[in-house]
Backbone as JSON Lines, residues from 0, in Angstrom:
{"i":0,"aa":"X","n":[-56.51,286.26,219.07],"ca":[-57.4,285.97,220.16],"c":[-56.59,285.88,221.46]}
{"i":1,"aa":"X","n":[-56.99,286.12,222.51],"ca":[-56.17,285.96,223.51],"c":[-57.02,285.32,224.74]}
{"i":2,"aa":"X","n":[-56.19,284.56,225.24],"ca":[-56.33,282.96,226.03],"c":[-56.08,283.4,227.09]}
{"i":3,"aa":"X","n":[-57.05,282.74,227.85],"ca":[-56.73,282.73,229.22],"c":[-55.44,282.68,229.56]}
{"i":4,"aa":"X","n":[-55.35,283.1,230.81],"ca":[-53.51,283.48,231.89],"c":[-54.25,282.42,232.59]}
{"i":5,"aa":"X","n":[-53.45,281.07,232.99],"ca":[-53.55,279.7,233.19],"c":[-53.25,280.14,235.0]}
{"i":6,"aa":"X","n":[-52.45,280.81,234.97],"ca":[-51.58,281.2,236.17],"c":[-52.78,281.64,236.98]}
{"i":7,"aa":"X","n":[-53.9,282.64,236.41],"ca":[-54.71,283.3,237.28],"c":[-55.73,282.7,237.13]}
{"i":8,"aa":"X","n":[-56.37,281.95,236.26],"ca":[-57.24,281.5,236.3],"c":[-57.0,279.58,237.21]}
{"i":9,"aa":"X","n":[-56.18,279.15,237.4],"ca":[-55.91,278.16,238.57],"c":[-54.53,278.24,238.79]}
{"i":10,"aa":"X","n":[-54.67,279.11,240.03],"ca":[-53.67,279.35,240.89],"c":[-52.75,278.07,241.94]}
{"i":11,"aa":"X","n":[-53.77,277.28,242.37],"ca":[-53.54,276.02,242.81],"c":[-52.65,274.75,241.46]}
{"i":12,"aa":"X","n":[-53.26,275.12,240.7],"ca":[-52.75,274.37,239.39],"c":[-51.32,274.9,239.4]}
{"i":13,"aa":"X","n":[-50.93,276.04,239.35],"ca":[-49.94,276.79,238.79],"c":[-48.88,276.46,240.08]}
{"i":14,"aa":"X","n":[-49.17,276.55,241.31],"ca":[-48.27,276.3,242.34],"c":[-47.98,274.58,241.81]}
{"i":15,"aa":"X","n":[-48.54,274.01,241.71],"ca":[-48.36,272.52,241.82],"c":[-47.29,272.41,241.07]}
{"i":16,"aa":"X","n":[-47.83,273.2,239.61],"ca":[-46.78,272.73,238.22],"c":[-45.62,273.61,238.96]}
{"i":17,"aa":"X","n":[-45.11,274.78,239.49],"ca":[-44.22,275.32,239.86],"c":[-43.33,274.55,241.26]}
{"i":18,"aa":"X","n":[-43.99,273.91,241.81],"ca":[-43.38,272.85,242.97],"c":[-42.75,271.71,242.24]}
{"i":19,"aa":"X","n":[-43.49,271.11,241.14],"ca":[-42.52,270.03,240.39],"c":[-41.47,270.6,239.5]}
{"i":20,"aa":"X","n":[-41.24,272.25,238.84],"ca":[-40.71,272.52,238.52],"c":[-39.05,273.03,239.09]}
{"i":21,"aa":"X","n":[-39.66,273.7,240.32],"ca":[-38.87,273.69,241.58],"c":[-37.93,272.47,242.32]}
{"i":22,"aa":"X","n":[-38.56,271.36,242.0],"ca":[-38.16,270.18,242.29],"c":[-36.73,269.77,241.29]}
{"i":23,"aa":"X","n":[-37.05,269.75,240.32],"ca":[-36.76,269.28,239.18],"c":[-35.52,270.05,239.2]}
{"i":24,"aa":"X","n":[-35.47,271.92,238.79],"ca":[-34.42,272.36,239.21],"c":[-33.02,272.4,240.03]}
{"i":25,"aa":"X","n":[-34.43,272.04,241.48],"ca":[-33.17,272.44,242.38],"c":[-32.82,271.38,243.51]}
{"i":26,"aa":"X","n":[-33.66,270.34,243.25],"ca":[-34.11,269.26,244.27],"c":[-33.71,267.62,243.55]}
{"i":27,"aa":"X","n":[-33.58,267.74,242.46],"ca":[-33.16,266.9,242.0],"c":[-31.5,265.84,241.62]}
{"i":28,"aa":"X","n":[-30.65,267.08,241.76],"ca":[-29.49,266.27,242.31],"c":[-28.72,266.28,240.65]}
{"i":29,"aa":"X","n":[-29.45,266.95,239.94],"ca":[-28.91,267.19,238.31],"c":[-28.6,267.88,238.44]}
{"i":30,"aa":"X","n":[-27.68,268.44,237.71],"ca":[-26.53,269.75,237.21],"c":[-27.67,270.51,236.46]}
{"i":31,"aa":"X","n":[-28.25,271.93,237.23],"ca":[-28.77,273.04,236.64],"c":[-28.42,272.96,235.24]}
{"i":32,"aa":"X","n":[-27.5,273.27,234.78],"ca":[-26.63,273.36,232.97],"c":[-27.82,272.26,232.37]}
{"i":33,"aa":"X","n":[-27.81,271.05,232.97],"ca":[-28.39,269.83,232.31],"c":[-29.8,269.44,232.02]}
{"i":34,"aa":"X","n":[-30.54,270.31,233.48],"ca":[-32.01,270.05,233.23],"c":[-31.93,271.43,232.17]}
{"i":35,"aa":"X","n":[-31.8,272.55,232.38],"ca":[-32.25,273.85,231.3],"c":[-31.79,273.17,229.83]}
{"i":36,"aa":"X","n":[-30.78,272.28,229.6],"ca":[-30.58,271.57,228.33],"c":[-32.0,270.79,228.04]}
{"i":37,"aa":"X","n":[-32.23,270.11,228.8],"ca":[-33.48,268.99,228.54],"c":[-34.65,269.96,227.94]}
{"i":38,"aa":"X","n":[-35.12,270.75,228.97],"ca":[-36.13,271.49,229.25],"c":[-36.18,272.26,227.69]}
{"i":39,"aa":"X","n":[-34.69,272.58,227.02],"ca":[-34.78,273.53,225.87],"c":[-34.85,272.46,224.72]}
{"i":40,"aa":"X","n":[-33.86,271.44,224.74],"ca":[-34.7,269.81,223.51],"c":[-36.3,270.0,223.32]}
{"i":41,"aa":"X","n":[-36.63,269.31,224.58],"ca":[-38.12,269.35,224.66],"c":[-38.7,270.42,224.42]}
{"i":42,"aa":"X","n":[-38.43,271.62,224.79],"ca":[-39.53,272.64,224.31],"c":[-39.03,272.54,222.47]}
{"i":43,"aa":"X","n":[-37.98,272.8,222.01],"ca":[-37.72,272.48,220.81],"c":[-38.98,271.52,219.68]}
{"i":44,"aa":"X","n":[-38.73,270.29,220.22],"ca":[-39.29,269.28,219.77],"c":[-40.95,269.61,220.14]}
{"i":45,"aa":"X","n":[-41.43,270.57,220.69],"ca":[-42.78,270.74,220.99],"c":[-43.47,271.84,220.4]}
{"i":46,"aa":"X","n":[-42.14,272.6,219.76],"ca":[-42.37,274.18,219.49],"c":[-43.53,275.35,220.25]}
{"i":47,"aa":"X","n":[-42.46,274.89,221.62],"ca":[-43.09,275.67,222.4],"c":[-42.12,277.64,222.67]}
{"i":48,"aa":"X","n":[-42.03,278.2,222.0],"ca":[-41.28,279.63,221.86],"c":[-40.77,280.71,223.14]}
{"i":49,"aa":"X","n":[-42.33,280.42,223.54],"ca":[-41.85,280.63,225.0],"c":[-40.8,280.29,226.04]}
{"i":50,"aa":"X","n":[-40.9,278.82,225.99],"ca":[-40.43,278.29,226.99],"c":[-38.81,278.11,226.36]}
{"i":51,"aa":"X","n":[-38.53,277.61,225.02],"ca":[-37.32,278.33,223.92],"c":[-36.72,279.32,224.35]}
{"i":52,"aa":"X","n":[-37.01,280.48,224.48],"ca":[-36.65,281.66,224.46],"c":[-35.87,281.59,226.01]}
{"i":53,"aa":"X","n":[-36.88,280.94,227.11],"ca":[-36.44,281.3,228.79],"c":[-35.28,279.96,228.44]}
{"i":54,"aa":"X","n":[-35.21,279.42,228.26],"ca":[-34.24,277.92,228.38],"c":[-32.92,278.35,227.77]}
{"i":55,"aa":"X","n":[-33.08,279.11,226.5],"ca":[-31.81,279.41,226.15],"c":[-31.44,280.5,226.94]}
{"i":56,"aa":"X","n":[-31.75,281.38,227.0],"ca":[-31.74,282.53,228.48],"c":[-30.67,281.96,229.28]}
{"i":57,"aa":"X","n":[-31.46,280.99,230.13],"ca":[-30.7,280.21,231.04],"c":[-29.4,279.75,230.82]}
{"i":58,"aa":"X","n":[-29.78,278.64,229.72],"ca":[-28.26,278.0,229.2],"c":[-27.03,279.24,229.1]}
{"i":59,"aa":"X","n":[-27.28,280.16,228.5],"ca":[-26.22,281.17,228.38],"c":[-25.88,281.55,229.64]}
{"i":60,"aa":"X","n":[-26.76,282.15,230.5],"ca":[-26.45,282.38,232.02],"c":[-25.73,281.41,232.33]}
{"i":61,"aa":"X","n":[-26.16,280.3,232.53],"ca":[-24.91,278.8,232.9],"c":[-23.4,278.77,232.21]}
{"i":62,"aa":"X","n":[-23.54,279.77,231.41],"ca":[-21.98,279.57,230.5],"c":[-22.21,278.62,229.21]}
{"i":63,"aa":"X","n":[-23.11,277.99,228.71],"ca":[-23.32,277.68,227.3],"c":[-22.97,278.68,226.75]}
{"i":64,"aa":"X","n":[-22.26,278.15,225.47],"ca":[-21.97,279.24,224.43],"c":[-22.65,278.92,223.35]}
{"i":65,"aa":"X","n":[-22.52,280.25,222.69],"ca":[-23.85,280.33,221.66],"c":[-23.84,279.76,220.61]}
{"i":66,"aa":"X","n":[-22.56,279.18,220.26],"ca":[-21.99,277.81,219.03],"c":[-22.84,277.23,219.44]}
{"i":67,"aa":"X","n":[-22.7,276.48,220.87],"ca":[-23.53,275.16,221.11],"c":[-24.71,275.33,221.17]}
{"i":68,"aa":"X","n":[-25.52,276.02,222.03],"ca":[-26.55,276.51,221.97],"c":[-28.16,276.36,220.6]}
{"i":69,"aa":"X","n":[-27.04,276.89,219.93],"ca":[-27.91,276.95,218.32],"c":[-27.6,275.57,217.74]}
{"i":70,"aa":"X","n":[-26.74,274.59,218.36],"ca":[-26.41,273.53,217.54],"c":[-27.48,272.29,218.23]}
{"i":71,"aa":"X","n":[-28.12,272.72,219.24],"ca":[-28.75,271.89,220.04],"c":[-29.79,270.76,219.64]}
{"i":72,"aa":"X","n":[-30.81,271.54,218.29],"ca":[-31.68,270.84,217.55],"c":[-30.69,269.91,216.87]}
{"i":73,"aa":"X","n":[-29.68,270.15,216.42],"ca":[-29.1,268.83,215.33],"c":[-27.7,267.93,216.08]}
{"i":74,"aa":"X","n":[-28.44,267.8,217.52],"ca":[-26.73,267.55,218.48],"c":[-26.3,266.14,217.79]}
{"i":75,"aa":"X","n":[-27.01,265.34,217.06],"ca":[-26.58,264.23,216.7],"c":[-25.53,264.26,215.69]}
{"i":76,"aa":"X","n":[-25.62,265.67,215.06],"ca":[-24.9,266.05,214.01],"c":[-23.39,266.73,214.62]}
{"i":77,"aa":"X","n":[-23.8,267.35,215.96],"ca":[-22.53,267.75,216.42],"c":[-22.16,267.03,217.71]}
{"i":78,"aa":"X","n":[-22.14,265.92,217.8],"ca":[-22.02,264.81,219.12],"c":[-20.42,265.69,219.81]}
{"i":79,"aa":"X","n":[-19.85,265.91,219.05],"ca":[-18.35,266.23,220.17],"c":[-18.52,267.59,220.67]}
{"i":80,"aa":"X","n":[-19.72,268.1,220.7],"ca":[-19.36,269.29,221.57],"c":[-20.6,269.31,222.91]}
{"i":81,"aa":"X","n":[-20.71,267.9,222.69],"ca":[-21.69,267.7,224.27],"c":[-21.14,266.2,225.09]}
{"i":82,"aa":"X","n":[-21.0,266.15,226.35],"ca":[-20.77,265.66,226.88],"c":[-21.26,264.05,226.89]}
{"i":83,"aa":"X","n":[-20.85,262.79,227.31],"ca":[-21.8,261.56,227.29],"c":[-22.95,261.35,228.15]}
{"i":84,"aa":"X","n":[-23.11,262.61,229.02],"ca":[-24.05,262.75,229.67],"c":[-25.15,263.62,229.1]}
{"i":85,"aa":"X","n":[-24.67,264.47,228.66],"ca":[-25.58,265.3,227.78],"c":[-26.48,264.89,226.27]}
{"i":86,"aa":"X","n":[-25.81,263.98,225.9],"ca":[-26.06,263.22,224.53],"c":[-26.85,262.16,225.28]}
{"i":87,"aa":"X","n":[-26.99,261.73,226.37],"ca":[-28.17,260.51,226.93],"c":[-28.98,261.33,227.37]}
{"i":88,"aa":"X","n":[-28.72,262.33,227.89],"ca":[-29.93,262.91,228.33],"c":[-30.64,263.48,227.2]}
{"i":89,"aa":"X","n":[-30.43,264.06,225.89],"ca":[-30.99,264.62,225.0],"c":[-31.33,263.15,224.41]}
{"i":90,"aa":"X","n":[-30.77,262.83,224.02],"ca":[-31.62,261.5,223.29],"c":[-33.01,260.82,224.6]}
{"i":91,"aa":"X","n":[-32.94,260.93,225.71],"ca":[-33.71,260.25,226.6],"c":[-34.76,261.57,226.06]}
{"i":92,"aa":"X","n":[-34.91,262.43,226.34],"ca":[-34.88,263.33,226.05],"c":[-36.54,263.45,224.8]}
{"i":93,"aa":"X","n":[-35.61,263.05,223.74],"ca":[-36.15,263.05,222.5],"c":[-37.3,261.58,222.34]}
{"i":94,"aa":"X","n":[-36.34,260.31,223.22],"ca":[-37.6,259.32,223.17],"c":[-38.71,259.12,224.39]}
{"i":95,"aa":"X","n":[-38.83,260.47,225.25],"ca":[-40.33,260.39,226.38],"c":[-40.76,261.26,225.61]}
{"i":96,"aa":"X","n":[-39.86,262.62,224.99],"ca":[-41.18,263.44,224.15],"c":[-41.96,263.05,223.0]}
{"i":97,"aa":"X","n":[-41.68,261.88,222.76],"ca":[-41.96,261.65,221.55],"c":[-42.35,259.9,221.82]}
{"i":98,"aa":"X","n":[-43.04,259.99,222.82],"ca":[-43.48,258.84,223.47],"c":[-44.55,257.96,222.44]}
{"i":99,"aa":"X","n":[-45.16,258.38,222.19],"ca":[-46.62,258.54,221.15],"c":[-45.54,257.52,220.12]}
{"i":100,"aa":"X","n":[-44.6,257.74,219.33],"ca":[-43.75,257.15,218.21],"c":[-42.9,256.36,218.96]}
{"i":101,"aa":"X","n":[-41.82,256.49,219.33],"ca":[-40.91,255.74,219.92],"c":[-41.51,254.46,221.17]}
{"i":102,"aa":"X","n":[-42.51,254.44,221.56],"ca":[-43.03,253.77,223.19],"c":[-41.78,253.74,223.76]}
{"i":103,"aa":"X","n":[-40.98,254.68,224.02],"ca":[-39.79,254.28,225.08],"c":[-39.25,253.07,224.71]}
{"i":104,"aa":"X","n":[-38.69,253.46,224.31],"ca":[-38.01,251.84,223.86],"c":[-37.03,250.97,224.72]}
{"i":105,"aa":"X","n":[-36.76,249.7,225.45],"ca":[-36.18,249.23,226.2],"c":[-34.35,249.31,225.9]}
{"i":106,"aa":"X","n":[-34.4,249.27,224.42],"ca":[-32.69,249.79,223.89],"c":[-32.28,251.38,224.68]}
{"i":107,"aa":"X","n":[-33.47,252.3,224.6],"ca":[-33.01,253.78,224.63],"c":[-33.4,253.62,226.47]}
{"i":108,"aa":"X","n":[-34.07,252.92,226.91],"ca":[-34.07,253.06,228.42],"c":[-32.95,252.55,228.93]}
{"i":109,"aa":"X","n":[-32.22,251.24,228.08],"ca":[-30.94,251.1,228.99],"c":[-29.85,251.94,228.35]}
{"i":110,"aa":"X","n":[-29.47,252.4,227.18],"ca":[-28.55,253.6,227.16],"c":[-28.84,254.7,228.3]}
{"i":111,"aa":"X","n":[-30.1,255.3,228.41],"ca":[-30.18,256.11,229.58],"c":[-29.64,255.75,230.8]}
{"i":112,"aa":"X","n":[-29.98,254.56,231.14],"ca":[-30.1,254.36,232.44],"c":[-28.25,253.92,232.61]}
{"i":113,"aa":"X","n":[-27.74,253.39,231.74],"ca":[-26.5,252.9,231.56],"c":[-25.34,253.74,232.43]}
{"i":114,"aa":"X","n":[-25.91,255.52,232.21],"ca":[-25.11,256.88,232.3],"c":[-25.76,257.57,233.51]}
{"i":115,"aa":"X","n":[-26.67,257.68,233.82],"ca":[-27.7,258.12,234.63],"c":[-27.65,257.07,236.07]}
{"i":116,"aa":"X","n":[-27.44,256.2,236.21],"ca":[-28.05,255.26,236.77],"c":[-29.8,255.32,237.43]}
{"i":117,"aa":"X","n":[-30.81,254.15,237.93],"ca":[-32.2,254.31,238.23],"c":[-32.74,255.73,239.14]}
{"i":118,"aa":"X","n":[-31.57,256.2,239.85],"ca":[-32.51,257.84,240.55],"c":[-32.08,259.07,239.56]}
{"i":119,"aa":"X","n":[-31.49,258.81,239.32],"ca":[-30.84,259.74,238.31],"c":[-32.04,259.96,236.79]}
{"i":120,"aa":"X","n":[-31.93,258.76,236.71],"ca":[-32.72,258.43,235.19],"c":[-34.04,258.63,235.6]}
{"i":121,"aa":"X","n":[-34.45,258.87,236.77],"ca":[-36.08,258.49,237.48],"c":[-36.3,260.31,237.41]}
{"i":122,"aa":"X","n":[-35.0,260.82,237.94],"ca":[-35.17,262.55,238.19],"c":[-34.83,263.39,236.56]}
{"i":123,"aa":"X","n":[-34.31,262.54,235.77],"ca":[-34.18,262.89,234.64],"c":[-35.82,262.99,233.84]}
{"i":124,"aa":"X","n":[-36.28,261.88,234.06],"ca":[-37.58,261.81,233.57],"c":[-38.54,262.76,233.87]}
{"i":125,"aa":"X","n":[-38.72,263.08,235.17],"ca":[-39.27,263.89,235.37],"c":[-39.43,265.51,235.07]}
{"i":126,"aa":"X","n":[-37.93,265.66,234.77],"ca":[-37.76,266.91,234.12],"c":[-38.36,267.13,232.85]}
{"i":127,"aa":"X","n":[-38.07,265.99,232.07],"ca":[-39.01,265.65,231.12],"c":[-40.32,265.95,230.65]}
{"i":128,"aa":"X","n":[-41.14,265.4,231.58],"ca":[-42.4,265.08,232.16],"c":[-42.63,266.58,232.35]}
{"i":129,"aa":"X","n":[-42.04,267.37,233.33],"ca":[-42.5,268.49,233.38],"c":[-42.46,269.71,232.19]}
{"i":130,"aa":"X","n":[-41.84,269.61,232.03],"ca":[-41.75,270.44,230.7],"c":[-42.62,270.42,229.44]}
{"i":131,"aa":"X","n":[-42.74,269.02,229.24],"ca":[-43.87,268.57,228.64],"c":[-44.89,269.31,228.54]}
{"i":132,"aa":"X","n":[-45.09,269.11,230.21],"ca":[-46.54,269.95,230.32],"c":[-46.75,271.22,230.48]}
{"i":133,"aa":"X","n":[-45.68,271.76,230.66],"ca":[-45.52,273.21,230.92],"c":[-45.45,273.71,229.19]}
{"i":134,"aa":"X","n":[-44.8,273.17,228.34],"ca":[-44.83,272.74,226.89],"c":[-46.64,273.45,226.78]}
{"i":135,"aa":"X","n":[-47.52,272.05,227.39],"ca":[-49.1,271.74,226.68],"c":[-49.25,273.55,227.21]}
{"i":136,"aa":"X","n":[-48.92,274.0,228.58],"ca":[-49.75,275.36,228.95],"c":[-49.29,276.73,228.15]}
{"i":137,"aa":"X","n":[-48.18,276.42,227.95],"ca":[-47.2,277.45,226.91],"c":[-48.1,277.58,225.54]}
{"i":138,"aa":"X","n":[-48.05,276.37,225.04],"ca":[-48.27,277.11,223.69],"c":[-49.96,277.08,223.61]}
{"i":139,"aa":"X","n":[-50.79,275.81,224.54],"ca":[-52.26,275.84,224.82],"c":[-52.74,277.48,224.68]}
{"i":140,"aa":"X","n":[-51.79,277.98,225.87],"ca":[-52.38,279.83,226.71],"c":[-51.46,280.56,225.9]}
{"i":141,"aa":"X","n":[-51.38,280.42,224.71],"ca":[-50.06,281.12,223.86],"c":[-49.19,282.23,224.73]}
{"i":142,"aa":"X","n":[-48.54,281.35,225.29],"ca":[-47.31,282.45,226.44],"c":[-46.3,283.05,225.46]}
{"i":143,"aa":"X","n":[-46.18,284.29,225.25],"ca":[-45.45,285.25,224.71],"c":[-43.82,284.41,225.41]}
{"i":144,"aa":"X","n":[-42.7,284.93,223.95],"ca":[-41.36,284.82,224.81],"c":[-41.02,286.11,225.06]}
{"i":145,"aa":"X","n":[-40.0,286.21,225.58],"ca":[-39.33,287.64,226.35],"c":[-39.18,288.55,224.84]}
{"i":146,"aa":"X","n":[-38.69,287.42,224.03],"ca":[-37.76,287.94,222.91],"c":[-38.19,289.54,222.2]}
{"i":147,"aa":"X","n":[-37.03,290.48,221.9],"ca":[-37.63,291.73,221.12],"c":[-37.07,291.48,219.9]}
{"i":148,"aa":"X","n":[-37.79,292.79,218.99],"ca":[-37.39,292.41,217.63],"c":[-35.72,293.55,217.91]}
């Protein structure tokens, strides 16, 4: 079946989500490398394919290598090949997407915030947050990934 294009059918919608996305990127004061990390957890944890496919894209463009890359779903398993910033942000990461189970927990908000400090951790979230929802329109409007066979 094929779903509405979200993009054309609210155009105003689509700028908005693309202004917080824009934000988030390039306005936020995070290391590019770090939000496309978040952005690829979360789509992970959402199984969103689409947005999978563009995130790792990215990460490689940034110079991720493809060891790490693929190790990303089980980083708890490979903690020494990500940074202490990268391991708070993926765990922060893992407890807003998964908000519903975890309620944010006040232990995992001050590890975040510990590394991050409050604007940091505030612009971290949001990356979050956005993806999320870009997550709900991805797989909602089943957005194709780039990927070929």
């Amino acid at each position: 079946m094929t779903r509405a294009n979200w993009f054309a059918v609210s155009p105003e919608g689509a700028k908005a989500v693309g202004a917080l996305h824009h934000h988030v990127v390039n306005g936020s004061g995070l290391p590019a490398a770090l939000v496309h990390l978040v952005f690829l957890r979360v789509s992970q944890i959402n199984g969103c394919a689409h947005c999978i496919d563009i995130h790792t894209r990215d990460l490689l463009k940034e110079g991720l290598s493809v060891e790490k890359a693929v190790l990303v779903p089980v980083w708890h398993e490979a903690e020494y090949l990500f940074t202490p910033q990268e391991r708070a942000a993926l765990a922060w990461s893992e407890e807003v997407t998964r908000v519903s189970e975890t309620h944010a927990s006040d232990a995992a908000y001050e590890a975040a915030l510990t590394v991050f400090g409050e604007k940091d951790l505030v612009e971290l979230t949001l990356a979050i947050a956005t993806m999320n929802a870009i997550n709900r329109l991805g797989i909602g409007f089943r957005l194709r990934p780039r990927a070929r066979a």
